[in-house]
N, C-alpha and C positions, 0 to 999 in steps of 0.2 A: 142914127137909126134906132126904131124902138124896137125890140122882139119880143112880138106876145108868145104866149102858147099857144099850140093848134088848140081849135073849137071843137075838134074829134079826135077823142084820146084814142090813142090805138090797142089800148087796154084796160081790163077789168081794174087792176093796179091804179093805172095813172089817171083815168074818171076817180077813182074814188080818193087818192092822193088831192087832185086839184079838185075834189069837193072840198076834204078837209082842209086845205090851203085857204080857199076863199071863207070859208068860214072862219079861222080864225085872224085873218085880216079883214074883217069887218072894224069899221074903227068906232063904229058905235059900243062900249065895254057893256050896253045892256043888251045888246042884240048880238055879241061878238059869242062864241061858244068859250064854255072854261075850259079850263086846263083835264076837269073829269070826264066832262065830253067828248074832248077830243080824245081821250085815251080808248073810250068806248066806240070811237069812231071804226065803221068796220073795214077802211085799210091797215090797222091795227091786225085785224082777222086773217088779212091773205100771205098764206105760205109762197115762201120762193125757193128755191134750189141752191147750190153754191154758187153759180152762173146768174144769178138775180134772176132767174125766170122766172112769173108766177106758174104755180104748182096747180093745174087745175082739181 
């Protein structure tokens, strides 16, 4: 069996996690994002809790 991820993240977090994901699994290395990119990626940004909640 294959298991994708759901197509509707059920959070602010996990949309922008598996944007960052797909982005640097592009396997094109000119279209793939760097390593600076991805750091500036704004899942980078979102606060969580001790509980991993995002913190709105």
């Amino acid at each position: 069996d294959i298991i994708c991820p759901s197509t509707q993240p059920t959070s602010n977090a996990k949309a922008q996690f598996l944007d960052l994901l797909s982005r640097m699994l592009i396997y094109d290395p000119n279209q793939r994002t760097s390593a600076r990119e991805a750091l500036r990626h704004p899942f980078f940004m979102i606060q969580f809790d001790e509980w991993g909640r995002e913190i709105a």
